[in-house]
PADREN-959900 format. One line per field, with one value per residue (C-alpha): z negated, y, x; residue number from 0. Coordinates in nm, 2 decimals, always signed. Layout:
<atoms>
up	[Z	...]
north	[Y	...]
east	[X	...]
pos	[NUM	...]
</atoms>
This chain:
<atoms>
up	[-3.83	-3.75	-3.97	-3.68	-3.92	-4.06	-3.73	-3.56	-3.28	-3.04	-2.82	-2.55	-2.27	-1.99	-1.90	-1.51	-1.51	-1.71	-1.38	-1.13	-0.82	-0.57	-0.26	-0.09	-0.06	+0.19	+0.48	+0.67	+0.46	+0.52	+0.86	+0.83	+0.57	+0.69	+0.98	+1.20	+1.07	+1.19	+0.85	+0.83	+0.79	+1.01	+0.69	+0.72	+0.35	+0.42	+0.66	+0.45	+0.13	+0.28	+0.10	+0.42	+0.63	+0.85	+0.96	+1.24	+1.34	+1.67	+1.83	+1.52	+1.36	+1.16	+1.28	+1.10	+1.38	+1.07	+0.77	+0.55	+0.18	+0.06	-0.20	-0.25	-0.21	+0.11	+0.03	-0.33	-0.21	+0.11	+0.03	+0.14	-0.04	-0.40	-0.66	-0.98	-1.27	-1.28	-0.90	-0.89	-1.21	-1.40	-1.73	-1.98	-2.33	-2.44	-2.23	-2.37	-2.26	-2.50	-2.52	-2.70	-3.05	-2.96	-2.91	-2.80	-2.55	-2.21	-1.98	-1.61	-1.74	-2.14	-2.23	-2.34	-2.20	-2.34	-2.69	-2.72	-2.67	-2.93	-3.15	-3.06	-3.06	-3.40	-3.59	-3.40	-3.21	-2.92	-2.90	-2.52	-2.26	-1.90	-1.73	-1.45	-1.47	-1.15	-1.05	-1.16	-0.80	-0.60	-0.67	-0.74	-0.65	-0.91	-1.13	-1.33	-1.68	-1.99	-2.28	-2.61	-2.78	-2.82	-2.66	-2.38	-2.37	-2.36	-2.02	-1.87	-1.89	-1.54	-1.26	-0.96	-0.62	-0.48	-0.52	-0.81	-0.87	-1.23	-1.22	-1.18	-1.50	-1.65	-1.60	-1.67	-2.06	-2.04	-2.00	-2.24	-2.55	-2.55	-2.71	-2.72	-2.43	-2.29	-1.96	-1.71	-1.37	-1.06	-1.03	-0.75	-1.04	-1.30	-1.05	-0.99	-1.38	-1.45	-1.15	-1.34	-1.65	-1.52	-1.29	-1.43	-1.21	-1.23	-1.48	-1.75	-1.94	-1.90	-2.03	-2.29	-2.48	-2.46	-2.57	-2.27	-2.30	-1.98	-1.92	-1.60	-1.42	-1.20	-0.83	-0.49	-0.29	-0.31	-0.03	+0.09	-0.09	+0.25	+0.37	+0.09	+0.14	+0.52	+0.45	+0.18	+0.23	+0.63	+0.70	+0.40	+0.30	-0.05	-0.22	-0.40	-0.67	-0.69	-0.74	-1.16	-1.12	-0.84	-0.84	-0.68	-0.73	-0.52	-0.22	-0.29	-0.31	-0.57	-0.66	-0.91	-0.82	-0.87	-1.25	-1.20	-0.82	-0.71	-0.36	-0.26	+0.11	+0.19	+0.09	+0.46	+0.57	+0.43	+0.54	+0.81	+0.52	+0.30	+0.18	+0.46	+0.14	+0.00	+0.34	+0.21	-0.15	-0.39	-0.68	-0.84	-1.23	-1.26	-1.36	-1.46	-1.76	-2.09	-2.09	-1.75	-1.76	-1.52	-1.42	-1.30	-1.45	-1.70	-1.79	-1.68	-2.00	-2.03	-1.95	-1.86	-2.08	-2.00	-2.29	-2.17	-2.48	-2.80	-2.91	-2.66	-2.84	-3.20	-3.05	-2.95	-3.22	-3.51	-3.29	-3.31	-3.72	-3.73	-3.54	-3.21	-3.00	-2.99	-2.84	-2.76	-2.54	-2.18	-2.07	-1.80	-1.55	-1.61	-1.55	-1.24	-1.10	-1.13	-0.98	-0.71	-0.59	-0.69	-0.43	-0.15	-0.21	-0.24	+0.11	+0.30	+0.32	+0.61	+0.81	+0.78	+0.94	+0.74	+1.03	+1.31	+1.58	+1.70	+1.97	+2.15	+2.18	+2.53	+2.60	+2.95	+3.21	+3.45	+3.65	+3.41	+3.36	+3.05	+3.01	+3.09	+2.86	+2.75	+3.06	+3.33	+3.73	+3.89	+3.72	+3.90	+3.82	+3.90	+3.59	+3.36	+3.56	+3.49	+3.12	+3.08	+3.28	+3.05	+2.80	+2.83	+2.85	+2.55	+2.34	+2.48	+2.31	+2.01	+1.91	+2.07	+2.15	+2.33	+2.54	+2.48	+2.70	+2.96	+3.05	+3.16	+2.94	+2.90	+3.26	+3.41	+3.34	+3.04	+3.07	+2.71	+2.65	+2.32	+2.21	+1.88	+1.69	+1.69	+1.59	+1.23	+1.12	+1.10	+1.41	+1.31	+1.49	+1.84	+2.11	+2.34	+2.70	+2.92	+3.32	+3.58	+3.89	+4.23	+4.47	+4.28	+4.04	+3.76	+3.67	+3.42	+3.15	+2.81	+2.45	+2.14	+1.86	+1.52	+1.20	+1.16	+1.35	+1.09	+1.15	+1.33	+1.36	+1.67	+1.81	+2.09	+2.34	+2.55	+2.79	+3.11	+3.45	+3.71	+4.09	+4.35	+4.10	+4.18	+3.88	+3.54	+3.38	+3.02	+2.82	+2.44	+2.27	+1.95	+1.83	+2.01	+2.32	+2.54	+2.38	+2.65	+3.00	+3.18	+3.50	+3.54	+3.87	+3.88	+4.13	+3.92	+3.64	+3.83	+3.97	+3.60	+3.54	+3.80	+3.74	+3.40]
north	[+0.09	-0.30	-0.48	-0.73	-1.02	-1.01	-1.00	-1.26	-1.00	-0.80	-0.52	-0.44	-0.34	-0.55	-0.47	-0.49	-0.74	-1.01	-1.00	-1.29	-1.17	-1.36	-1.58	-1.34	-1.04	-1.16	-1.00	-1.08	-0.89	-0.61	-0.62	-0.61	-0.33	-0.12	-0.21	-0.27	+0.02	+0.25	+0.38	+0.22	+0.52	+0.32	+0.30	-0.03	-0.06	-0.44	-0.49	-0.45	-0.62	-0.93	-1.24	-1.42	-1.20	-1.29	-0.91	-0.68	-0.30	-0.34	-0.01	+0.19	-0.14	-0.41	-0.78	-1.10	-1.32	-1.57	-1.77	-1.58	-1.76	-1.51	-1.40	-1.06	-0.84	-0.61	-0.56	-0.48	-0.23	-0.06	+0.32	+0.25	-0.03	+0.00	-0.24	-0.05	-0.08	+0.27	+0.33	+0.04	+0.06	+0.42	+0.52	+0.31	+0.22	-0.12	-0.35	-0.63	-0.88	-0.85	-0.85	-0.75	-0.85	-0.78	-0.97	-0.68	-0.57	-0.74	-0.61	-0.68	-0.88	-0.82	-0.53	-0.38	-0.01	-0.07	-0.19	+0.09	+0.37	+0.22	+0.24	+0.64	+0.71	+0.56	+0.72	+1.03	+1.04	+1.17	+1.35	+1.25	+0.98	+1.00	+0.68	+0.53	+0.38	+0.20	+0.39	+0.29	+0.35	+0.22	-0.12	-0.09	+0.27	+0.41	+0.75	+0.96	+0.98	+1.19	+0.92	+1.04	+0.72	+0.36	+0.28	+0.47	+0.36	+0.01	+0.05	+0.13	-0.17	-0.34	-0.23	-0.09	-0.11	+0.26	+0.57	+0.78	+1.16	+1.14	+1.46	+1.71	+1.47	+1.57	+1.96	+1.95	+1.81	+2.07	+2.31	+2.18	+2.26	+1.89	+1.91	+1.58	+1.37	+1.02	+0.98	+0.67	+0.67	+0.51	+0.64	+0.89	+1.06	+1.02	+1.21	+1.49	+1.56	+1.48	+1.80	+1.98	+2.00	+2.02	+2.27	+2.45	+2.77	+2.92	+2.67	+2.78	+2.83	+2.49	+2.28	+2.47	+2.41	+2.03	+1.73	+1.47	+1.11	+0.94	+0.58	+0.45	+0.19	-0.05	+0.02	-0.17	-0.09	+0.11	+0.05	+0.23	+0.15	+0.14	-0.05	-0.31	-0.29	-0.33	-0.65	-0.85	-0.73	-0.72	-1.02	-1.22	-1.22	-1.14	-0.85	-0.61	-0.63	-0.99	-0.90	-0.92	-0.88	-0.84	-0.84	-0.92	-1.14	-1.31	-1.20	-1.25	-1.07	-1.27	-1.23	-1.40	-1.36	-1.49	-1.55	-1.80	-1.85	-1.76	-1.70	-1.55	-1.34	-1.28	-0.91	-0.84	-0.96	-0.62	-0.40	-0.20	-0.10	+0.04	+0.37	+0.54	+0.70	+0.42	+0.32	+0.61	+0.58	+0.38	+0.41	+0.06	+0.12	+0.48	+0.56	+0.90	+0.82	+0.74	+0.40	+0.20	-0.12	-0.43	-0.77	-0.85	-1.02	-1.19	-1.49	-1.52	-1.30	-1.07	-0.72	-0.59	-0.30	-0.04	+0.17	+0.53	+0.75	+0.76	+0.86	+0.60	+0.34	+0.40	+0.44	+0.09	-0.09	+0.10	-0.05	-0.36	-0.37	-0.23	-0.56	-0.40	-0.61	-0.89	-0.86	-0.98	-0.92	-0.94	-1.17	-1.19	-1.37	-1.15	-0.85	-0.98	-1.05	-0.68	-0.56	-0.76	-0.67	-0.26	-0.35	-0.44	-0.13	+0.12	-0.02	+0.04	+0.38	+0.21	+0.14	+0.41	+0.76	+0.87	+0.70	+0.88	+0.83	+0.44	+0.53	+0.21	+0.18	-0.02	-0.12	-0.04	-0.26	-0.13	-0.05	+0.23	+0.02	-0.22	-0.54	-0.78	-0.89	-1.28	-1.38	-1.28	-1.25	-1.08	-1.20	-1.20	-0.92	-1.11	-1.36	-1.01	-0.81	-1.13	-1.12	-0.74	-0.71	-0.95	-0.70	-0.45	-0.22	-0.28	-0.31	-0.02	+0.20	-0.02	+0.06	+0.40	+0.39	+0.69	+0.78	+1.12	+1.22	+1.04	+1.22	+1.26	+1.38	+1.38	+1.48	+1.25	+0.95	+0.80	+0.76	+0.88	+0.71	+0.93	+0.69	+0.73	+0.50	+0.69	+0.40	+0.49	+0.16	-0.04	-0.23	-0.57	-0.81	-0.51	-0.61	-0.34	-0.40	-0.18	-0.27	-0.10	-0.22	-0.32	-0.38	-0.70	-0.78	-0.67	-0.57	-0.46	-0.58	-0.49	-0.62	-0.51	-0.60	-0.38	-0.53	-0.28	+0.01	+0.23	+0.51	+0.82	+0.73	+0.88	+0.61	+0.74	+0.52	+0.59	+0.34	+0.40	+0.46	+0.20	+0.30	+0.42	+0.37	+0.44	+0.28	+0.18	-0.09	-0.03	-0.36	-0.33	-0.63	-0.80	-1.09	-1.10	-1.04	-0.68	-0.38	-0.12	-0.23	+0.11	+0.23	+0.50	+0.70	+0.87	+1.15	+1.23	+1.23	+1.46	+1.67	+1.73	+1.84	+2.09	+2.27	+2.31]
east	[+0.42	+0.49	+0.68	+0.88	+0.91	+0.61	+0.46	+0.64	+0.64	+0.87	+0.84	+1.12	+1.23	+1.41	+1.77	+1.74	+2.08	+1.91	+1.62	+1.69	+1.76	+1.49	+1.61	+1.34	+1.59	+1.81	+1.89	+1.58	+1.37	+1.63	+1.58	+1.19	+1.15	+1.43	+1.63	+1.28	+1.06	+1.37	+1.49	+1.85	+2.13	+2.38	+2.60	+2.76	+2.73	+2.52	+2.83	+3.06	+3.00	+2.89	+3.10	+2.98	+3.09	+2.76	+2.68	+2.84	+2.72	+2.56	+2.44	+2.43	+2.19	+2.27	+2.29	+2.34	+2.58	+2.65	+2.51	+2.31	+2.29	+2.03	+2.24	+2.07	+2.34	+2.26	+1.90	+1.99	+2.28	+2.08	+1.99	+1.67	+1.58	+1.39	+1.48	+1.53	+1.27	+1.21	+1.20	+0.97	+0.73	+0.84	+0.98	+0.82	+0.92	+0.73	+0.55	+0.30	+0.02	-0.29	-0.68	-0.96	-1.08	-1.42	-1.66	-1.86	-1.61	-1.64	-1.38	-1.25	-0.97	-0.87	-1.11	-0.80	-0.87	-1.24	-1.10	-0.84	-1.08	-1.32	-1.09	-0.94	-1.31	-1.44	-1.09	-1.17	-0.87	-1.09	-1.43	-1.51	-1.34	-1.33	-1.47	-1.61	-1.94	-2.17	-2.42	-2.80	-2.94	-2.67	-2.50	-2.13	-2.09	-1.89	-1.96	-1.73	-1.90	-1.79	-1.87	-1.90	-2.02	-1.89	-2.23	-2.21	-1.81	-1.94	-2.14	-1.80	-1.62	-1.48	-1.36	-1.53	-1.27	-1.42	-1.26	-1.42	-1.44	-1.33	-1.12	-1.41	-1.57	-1.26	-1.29	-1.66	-1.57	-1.31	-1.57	-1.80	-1.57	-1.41	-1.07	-0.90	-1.02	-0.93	-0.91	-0.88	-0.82	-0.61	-0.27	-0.40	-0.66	-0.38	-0.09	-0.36	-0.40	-0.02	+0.03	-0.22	-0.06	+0.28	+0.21	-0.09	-0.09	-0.46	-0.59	-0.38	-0.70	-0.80	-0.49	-0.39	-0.72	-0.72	-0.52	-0.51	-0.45	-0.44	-0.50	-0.37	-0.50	-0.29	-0.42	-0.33	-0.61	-0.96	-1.23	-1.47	-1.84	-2.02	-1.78	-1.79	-2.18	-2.12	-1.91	-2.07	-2.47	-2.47	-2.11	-2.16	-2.54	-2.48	-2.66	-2.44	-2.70	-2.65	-2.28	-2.13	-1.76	-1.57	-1.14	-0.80	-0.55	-0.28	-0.41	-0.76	-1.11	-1.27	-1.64	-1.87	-2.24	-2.60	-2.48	-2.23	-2.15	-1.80	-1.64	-1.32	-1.18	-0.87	-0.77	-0.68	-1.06	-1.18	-0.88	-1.11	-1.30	-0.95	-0.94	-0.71	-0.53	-0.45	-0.20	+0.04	-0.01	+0.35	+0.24	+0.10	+0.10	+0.02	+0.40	+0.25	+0.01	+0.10	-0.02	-0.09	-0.31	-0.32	-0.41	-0.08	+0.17	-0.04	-0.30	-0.61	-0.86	-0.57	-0.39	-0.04	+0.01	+0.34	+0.33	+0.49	+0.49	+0.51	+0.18	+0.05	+0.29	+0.15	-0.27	-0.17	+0.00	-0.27	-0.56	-0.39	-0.35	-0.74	-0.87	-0.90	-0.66	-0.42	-0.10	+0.23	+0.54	+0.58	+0.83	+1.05	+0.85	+0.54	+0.75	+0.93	+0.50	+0.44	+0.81	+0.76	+0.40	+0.50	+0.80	+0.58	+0.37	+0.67	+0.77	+0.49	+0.61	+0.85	+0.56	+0.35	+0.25	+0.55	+0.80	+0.56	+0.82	+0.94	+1.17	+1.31	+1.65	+1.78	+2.15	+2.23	+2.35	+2.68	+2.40	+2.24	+1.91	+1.80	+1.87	+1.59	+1.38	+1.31	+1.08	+1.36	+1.29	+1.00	+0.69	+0.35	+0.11	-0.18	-0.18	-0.17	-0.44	-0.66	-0.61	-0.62	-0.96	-1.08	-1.28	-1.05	-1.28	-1.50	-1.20	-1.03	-1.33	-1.35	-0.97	-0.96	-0.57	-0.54	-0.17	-0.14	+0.14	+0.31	+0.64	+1.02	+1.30	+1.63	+1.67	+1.40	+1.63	+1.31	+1.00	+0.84	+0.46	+0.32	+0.04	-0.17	-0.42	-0.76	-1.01	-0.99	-0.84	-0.55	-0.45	-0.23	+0.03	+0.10	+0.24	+0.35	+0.50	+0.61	+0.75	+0.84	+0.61	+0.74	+0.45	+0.25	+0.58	+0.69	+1.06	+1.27	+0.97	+1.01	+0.84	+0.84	+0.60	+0.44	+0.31	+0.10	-0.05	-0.23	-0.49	-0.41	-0.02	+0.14	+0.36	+0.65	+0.82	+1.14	+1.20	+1.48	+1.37	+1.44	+1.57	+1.35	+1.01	+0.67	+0.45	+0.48	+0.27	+0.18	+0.00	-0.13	-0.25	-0.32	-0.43	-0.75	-0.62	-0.53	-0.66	-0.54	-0.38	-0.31	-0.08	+0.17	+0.24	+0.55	+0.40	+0.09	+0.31	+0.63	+0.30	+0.19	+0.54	+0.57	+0.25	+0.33]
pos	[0	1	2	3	4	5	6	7	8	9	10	11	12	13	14	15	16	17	18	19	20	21	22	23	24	25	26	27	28	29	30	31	32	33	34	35	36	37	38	39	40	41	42	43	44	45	46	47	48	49	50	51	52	53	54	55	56	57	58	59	60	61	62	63	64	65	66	67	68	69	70	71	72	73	74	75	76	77	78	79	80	81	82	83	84	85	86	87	88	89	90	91	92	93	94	95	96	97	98	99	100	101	102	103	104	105	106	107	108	109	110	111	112	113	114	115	116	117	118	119	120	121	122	123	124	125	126	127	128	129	130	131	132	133	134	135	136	137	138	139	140	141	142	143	144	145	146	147	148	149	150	151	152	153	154	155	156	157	158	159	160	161	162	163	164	165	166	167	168	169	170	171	172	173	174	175	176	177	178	179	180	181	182	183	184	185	186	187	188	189	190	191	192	193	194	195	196	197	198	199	200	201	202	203	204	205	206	207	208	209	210	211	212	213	214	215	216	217	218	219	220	221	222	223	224	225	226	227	228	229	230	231	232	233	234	235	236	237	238	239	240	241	242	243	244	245	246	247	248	249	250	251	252	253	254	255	256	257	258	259	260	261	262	263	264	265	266	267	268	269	270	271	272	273	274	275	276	277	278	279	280	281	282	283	284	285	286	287	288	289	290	291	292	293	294	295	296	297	298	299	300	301	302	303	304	305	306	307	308	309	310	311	312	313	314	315	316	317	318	319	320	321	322	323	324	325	326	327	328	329	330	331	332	333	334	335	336	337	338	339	340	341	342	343	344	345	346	347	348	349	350	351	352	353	354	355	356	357	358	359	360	361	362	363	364	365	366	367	368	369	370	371	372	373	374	375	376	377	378	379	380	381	382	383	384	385	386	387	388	389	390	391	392	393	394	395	396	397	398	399	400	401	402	403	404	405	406	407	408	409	410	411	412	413	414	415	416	417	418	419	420	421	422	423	424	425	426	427	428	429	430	431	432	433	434	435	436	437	438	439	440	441	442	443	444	445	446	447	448	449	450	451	452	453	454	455	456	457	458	459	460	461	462	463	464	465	466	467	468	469	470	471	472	473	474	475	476	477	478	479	480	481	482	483	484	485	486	487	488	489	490	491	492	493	494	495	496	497	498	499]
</atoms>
């Protein structure tokens, strides 16, 4: 074991009160990650601890009527939010930055997965590593491999952003008569084998034969590897054979290609193209394995390592005294860069399929019909017939939003649109409006707005009926302009009613 002095080195963990609390968590990010996405409990507990006093309960929802100084205090004390350590990142019992001590190993960042395995496989720690390789045929598509070799282990360094089949590698070595295996994966391959073992109903015979280490890697998005080939081959011009590393960081999809040239996307550029799994998945540092591995939180040529176990604790520190790898303590700010970015994927479950229903909420007037909305009076229908015929049509098909039901409930006093996102990908910045129609006017108009729409979410809306109505008017647009401009009657839709 380490010797602390000697070493002039530390590992730790980081009490959660010694983390600054960021300006960011102030009640506006409340509102966006809970109070918006329609997860707040109504519990007044933001309400009440205020020291500013700047929030009241308005219909069952929170709302800031004062000053707020961003002090932290509501977001950290919501139900709903996630700020703890272990809610955010897992259990984990040393944390460190390091690198290889290779010069044989080139990795995606610090070779340290590459290095670490060496070293399990030349002591004989492991007969056989699970590992994703790119394909010989097909640029960048990735393969599950069972490696028996440090040269065949050296082919599989980098990473490769497409989802790879490296469980069934995984049973295959089982098969084979492999009995202590390594085995890296994304946190959705590393959940699967942590079920497995946990829960190893039928494949008893499997699991209790082998010894499994399991090397996590830290994950925030996987695309698709004809969509990658769609965007940089057919948008971009550049060959995926031309291609030697690609990556992410802050935001970016980096690439280094034709030996030495480098260009960068934004990572929302090549959303369309986003494993549809990853939209639901929380898990950033593969809280399951027993050591995770990641870019973030450390400098450039090295790797974030959360060490989870203990056996993963001493493989580390021996390949560290055998020349393997350098290391040395995370601190505090490179922690605080990986608990922030696992934050903003644990919240995405606010805003996903998960939510399923947005029902709007309207306060009534003494008359029994909402208020109106920001544009008040009758507005001319003319000026949004010109811009909804404008390629409406074209882009109706390209989104495929599709109203699935058009009703009335709760006594035929609201009229309930049931809408769902068909096209297959996400749809960003939605506006959806809704009027009652009067002739060539609209009244009563009503807007809302959605970060983000993602594939196949079914989307309700409730909105009150006006006196004496005929049509409704409902308007879908984004950035580009309308996606879906489409009338209501209210006798086709009563007529529906009654032959049901």
């Amino acid at each position: 074991m380490l010797n602390e002095e000697e070493k002039g080195y530390v590992s730790y963990t980081f009490p959660e009160r010694l983390l600054k609390v960021k300006k960011l968590e102030n009640f506006g990010r409340l509102n966006q990650e809970v109070v918006r996405s329609g997860v707040c409990t109504a519990c007044c507990t933001c309400v009440s601890i205020c020291p500013e006093k700047a929030l009241v309960m308005e219909d069952e929802m929170p709302k800031l009527v004062g000053k707020c100084t961003a002090c932290g205090i509501c977001y950290r004390a919501c139900p709903r939010t996630i700020t703890s350590i272990k809610s955010l990142i897992g259990d984990y019992v040393a944390a460190f930055i390091g690198k290889s001590a290779l010069d044989k190993v080139k990795g995606q960042d610090g070779g340290v997965v590459t290095s670490l395995l060496l070293y399990a496989m030349d002591n004989g720690l492991i007969d056989a590593a699970i590992v994703t390789q790119k394909s010989e045929k097909e640029p960048w598509k990735p393969v599950a491999k069972i490696v028996t070799s440090s040269e065949e282990l050296l082919k599989s360094s980098g990473s490769v952003y497409s989802h790879s089949q490296t469980v069934e590698a995984l049973v295959e070595a089982i098969d084979k008569g492999y009995r202590s295996i390594a085995f890296v994966g994304t946190p959705c391959n590393i959940e699967a084998v942590a079920k497995m073992q946990t829960q190893p109903f039928g494949i008893l015979h499997l699991f209790m034969k082998a010894k499994i280490l399991k090397v996590g890697l830290f994950c925030m998005d996987s695309f698709s590897h004809e969509g990658l080939k769609e965007f940089f081959e057919e948008e971009q011009g550049i060959p995926l054979s031309s291609i030697r590393k690609m990556g992410i960081a802050a935001g970016k999809f980096n690439i280094i290609y034709d030996n030495d040239k480098t260009n960068s996307w934004p990572v929302k550029e090549l959303d369309r193209y986003r494993s549809t799994s990853c939209h639901y998945c929380r898990d950033l540092t593969s809280e399951q394995a027993d050591i995770s591995v990641g870019s973030v939180g450390s400098p450039e040529g090295y790797s974030t390592i959360l060490v989870r176990t203990g056996v993963a604790n001493e493989l580390l520190e021996d390949a560290m005294e055998n020349g393997y790898l350098t290391l040395q303590p995370l601190d505090r700010e490179g922690l605080q860069k990986v608990l922030n970015l696992a934050r903003l994927k644990k919240v995405q479950m606010y805003t996903e399929k998960r939510r399923h229903t947005y029902v709007l909420k309207y306060v009534p007037t003494t008359a029994g019909i909402p208020e109106p909305a920001e544009r008040k009076g009758a507005i001319p229908l003319a000026e949004e017939k010109t811009k909804a015929k404008e390629g409406v049509i074209e882009r109706a098909l390209q989104k495929q939003l599709k109203v699935s039901e058009a009703q009335f409930v709760d006594g035929n006093t609201m009229l309930q649109l049931t809408l769902s996102n068909n096209s297959g990908k996400p749809i960003n910045d939605v506006k959806v409006r809704i009027a009652n129609l009067e002739d060539l006017f609209e009244t009563n108009a009503w807007e809302t707005s959605i970060e983000t729409w993602y594939p196949f979410e079914e989307l309700e809306f409730a909105y009150p009926r006006a006196k004496d109505d005929k049509e409704y008017l409902l308007t879908i647009s984004d950035r580009q302009g309308t996606i879906l401009s489409q009338k209501f009657s209210v006798k086709e839709i009563e007529g529906k009613k009654s032959e049901e």
